[in-house]
N, C-alpha and C positions, 0 to 999 in steps of 0.2 A: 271833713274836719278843716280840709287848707280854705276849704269857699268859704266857711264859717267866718274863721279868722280874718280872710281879705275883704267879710263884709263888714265886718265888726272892725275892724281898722279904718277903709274907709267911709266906715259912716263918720268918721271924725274928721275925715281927709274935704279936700275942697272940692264944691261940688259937680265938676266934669272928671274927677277920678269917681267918685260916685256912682255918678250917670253910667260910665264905662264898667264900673265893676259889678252895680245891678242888671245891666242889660247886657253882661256877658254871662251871668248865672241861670238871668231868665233865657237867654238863648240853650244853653246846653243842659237846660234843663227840659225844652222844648227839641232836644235835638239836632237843635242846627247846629252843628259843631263850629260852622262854615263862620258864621258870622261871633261865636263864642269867643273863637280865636281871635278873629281881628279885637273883637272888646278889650278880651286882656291882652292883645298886644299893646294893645293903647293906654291900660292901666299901665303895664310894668313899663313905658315908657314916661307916663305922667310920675310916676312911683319906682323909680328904679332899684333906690334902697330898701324894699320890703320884699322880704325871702316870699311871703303867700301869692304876690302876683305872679313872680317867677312860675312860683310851681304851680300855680293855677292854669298857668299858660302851656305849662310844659305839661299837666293834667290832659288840659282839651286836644293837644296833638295826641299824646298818648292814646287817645278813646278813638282820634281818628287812623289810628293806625301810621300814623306819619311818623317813624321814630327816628328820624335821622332830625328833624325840627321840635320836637322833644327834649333830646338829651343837653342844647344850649342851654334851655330857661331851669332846666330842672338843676343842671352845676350851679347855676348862678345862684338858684335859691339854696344851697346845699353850701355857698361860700360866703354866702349872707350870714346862714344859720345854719349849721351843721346837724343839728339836733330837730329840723322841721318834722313834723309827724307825716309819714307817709311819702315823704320825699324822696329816700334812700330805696324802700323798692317799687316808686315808678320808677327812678333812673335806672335801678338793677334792672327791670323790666326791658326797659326801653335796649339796653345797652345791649343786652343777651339779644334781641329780635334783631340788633343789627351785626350778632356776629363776633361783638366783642365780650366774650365769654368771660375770661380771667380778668376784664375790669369789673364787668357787671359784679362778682361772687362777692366786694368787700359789702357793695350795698346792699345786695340780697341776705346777706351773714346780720349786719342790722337790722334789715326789717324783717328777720326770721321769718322768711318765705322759703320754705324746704321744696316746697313743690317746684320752683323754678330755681331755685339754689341747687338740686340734684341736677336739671336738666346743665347751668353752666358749669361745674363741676363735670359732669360727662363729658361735655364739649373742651375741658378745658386738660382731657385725659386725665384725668382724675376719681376712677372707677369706682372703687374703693369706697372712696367718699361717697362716691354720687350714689350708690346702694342703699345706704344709711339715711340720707335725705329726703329720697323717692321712697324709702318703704316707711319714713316717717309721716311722710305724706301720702302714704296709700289707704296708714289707719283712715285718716280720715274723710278719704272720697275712694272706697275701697273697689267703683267701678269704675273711676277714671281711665276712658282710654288712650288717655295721652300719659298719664303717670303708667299706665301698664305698658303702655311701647315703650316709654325710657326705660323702666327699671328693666324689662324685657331685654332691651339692648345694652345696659351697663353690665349684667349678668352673663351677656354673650362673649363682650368684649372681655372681661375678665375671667372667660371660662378659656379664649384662646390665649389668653397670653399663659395661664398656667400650661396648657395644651404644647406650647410653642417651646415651655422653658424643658415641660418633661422630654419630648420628643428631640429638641437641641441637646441636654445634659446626660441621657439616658436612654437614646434610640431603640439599643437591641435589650429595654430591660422589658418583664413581662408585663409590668405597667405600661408601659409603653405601646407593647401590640394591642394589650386590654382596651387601651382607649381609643386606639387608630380600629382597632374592629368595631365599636360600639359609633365610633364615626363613620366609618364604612355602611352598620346597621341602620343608621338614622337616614343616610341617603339612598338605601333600599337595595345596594349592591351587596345580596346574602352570599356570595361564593367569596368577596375577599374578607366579609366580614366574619364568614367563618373559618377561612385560612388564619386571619390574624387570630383567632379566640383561638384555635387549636394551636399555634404556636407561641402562645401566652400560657397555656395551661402543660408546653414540652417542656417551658422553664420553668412553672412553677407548678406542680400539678395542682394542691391544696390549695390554689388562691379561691373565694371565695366570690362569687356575681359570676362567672364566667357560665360556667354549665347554665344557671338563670338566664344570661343572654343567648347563651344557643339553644334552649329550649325556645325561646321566644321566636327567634328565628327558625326553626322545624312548624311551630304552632301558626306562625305567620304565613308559611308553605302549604299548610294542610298535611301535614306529616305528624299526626298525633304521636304514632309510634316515639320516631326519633325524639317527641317533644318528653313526652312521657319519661322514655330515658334520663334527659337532660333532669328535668326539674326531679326526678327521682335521686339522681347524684347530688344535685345542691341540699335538698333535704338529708340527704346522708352526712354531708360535709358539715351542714349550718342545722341542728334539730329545730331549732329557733326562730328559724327564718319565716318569718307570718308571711311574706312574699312566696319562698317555696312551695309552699302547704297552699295558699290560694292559688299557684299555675297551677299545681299538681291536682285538684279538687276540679278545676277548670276543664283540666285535657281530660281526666279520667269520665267524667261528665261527658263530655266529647266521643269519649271510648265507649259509652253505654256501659259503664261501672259502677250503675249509681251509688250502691253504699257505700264503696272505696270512696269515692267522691264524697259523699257526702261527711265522712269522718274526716278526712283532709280539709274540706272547707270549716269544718267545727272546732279542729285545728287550728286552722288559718283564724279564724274568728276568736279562740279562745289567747292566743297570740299579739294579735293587733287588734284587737275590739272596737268597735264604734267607727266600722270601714263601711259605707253604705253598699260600694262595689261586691267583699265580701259578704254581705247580708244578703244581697240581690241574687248571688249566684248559688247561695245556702238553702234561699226560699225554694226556688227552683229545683234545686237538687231531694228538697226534700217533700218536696209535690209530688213530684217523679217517681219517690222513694213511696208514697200511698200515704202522703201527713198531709191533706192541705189544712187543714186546721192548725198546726202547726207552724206552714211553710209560710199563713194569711199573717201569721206572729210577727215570725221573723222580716218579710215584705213592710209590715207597718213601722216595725223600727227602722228601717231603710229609711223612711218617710219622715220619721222623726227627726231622723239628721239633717234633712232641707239637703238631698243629692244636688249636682249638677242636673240641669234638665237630661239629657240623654239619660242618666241613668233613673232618674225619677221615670221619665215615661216608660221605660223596661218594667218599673216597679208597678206603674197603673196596667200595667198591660198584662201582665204574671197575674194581678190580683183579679181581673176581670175573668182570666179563663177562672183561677180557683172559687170564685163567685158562682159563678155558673157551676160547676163542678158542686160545687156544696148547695145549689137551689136554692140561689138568694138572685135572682136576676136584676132586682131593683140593684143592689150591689153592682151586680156585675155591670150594666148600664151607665152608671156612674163612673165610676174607674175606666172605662170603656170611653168616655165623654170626654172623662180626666188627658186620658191617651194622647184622644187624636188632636186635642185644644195642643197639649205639647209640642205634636208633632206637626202643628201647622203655625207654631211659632217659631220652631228652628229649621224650617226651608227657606 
């Protein structure tokens, strides 16, 4: 739109601002940044009073990555005309790449750019905010991996600081142990992470997740038994817990229980419905159980959700043995195909 304008202006203009503003368009239109630049530096110096040379000049540094020679032409045309289309988030642009976070945010707040609005906003500690803006801008580029590292990272930093405030205001509360164990879980040291979960549950017995995370931790061990237990309590505690009911369905599966298992996961499913994971683990429990016509059911609905790949490929891979299994091997060959295509896309 600014090229538009600074051609359409100086085709009015005398004809060596002219020269200079067409052979600076056909340059970065061709790429050459190199020579684009000098052009409109020559216009906004022929043309100092018109905001588009500015930003046209402060455009071409911008594309060259040059943003510390950017952010000059782009004020200038921003104090020309306040109101230039596009001006306000190249400069927010420019401004954030060099660092200056909290000036960039009013320009970027105008040219409503959430996607790099959240990123200064983060930088500018300002968490909170920047969640809001990164997932507003996640709708719409939902595999962006720069919007998922930020929102990734505003979410962390705003998980410690509550972390920080619980652990400073309320050390020896059972909240307290609860999340220092579940932080101990995460970094894979199960002895203090089960120290702090059994002395969260001395002060409160009836908290609720606890016995779920030492079950996980037993189930992560190979300790079905002790798992078994655990998710057996949380189910006692929570009837409702679609979580409970899908560990408990999981280990018991694990234990060779299949029908316990398979009522737990029916549970679990009946609970929180439309869980691909729970489908997946249901199918299989009830192949096991002597249904694969059945289990082929419940596997397709899996499929129907569009899983993440890992569990998708579980699901072509369950269907392919119950294919065979029921003497459809064009079936089973297919899903079989389905698999390994999966699994030679996530190595």
């Amino acid at each position: 739109m600014i090229a538009a304008m600074i051609l359409l202006l100086a085709s009015q203009a005398p004809s060596e601002l002219r020269q200079h503003v067409e052979a600076g368009l056909k340059a970065k239109s061709a790429g050459d940044l190199d020579t684009a630049a000098r052009e409109f530096e020559r216009a906004a110096e022929l043309a100092p009073s018109l905001p588009a040379a500015h930003a046209n000049l402060g455009a071409v540094y911008l594309e060259k990555k040059d943003y510390a020679h950017a952010i000059p032409p782009l004020r200038k045309a921003l104090e020309l005309n306040p109101d230039l289309p596009g001006a306000h988030g190249m400069l927010g642009a420019a401004l954030l790449a060099q660092g200056y976070a909290a000036d960039s945010i009013p320009h970027l707040e105008k040219a409503h750019a959430d996607d790099l609005l959240g990123v200064a906003l983060l930088e500018a500690g300002r968490e909170r905010d920047a969640v809001d803006k990164l997932e507003s801008a996640l709708v719409r580029r939902p595999g962006d991996p720069d919007l998922l590292y930020y929102l990734s990272l505003a979410h962390v930093r705003l998980s410690k600081q509550v972390y920080d405030r619980l652990t400073e205001t309320s050390p020896d509360s059972a909240r307290a142990r609860q999340l220092l164990g579940e932080a101990h879980a995460s970094a894979g040291n199960k002895d203090a992470a089960e120290k702090d979960f059994r002395s969260a549950l001395a002060l409160r017995p009836d908290l609720r997740g606890i016995h779920l995370a030492l079950g996980d931790l037993y189930l992560g061990s190979g300790d079905y038994e002790g798992a078994e237990r655990e998710f057996r309590e949380e189910a006692r505690q929570a009837p409702g817990s679609g979580a409970a009911a899908y560990k408990l369905g999981v280990v018991l599966m694990n234990r060779g229980q299949t029908p316990e298992a398979v009522a737990e996961l029916r549970r679990a499913n009946a609970l929180l419905p439309a869980m691909p994971e729970t489908l997946l683990e249901l199918g299989k429990a009830v192949a096991a159980a002597g249904d694969p016509s059945s289990a082929e059911k419940l596997l397709r609905e899996a499929l129907d959700l569009q899983p993440v790949p890992a569990i998708a490929e579980s699901v072509h891979f369950q269907l392919a043995r119950i294919y065979r299994e029921l003497g459809r091997p064009v079936d089973a060959d297919r899903e079989m195909k389905l698999f390994q295509e999966l699994r030679k896309t996530r190595k």
